[in-house]
C-alpha atoms as one frame of an Amber mdcrd trajectory, in Angstrom:
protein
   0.000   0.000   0.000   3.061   2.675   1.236   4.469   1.625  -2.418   0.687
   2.622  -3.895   0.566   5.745  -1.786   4.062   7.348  -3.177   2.993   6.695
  -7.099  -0.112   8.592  -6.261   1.072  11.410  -4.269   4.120  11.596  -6.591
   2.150  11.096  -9.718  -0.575  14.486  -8.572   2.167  16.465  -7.371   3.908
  15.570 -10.633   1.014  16.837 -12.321  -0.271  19.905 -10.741   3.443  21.317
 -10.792   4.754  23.017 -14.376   7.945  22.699 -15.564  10.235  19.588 -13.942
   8.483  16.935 -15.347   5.562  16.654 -18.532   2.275  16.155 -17.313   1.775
  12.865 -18.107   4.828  11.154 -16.307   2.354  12.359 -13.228  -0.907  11.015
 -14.965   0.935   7.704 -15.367   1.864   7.234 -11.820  -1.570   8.182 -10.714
  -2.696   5.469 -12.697  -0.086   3.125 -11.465  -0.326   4.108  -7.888  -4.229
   3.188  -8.359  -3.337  -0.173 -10.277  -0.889  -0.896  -7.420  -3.784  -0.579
  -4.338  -6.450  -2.765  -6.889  -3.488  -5.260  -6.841  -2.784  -5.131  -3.247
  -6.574  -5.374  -2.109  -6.764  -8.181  -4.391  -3.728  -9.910  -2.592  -5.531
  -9.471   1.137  -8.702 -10.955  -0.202  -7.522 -14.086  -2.472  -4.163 -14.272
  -1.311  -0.832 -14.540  -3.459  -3.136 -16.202  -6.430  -0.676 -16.077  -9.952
  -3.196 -13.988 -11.957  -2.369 -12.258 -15.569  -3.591  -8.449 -13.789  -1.185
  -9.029 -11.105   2.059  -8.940 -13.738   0.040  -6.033 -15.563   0.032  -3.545
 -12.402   3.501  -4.362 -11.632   4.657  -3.615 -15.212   2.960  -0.790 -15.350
   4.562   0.477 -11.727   7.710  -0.584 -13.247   7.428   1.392 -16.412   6.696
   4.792 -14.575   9.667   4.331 -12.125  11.805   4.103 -15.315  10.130   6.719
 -17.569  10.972   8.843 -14.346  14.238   7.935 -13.342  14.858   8.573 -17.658
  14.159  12.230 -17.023  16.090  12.340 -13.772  18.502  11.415 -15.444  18.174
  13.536 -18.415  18.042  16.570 -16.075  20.398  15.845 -13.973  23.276  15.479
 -17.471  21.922  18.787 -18.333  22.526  20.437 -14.828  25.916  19.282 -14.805
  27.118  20.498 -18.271  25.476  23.898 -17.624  28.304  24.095 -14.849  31.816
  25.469 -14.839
């Protein structure tokens, strides 16, 4: 659920704020921070079933923390060449 929690909070505060990151790196971790608490109610009601939506939410978790650490990345090469 705490992993659930930080995609959403990140994701909104990712897209309400202009600038750092585009819009819909925030709008993807909303959607993954969602996915991830469908996944983990599913888990305390039927247990550690293999399922083919279980693999989906974790991809899809998996894709925004690399889409973002792609632009943290990105920004961070920038920053540094911009320095003396």
């Amino acid at each position: 659920m705490l992993q659930a929690a930080t995609g959403i909070i990140f994701g909104v505060a990712i897209a309400i704020k202009r600038g750092a990151f585009p819009r819909w790196v925030g709008g993807i971790g909303v959607f993954a921070g969602i996915l991830t608490i469908n996944n983990c109610i599913t888990v305390a009601y039927i247990g550690f079933a293999l399922g083919h939506l279980d693999a989906t939410y974790e991809l899809t978790y998996a894709v925004w923390v690399e889409i973002m650490g792609i632009f943290m990345w990105k920004r961070t090469m920038t920053n540094t060449a911009d320095t003396p």
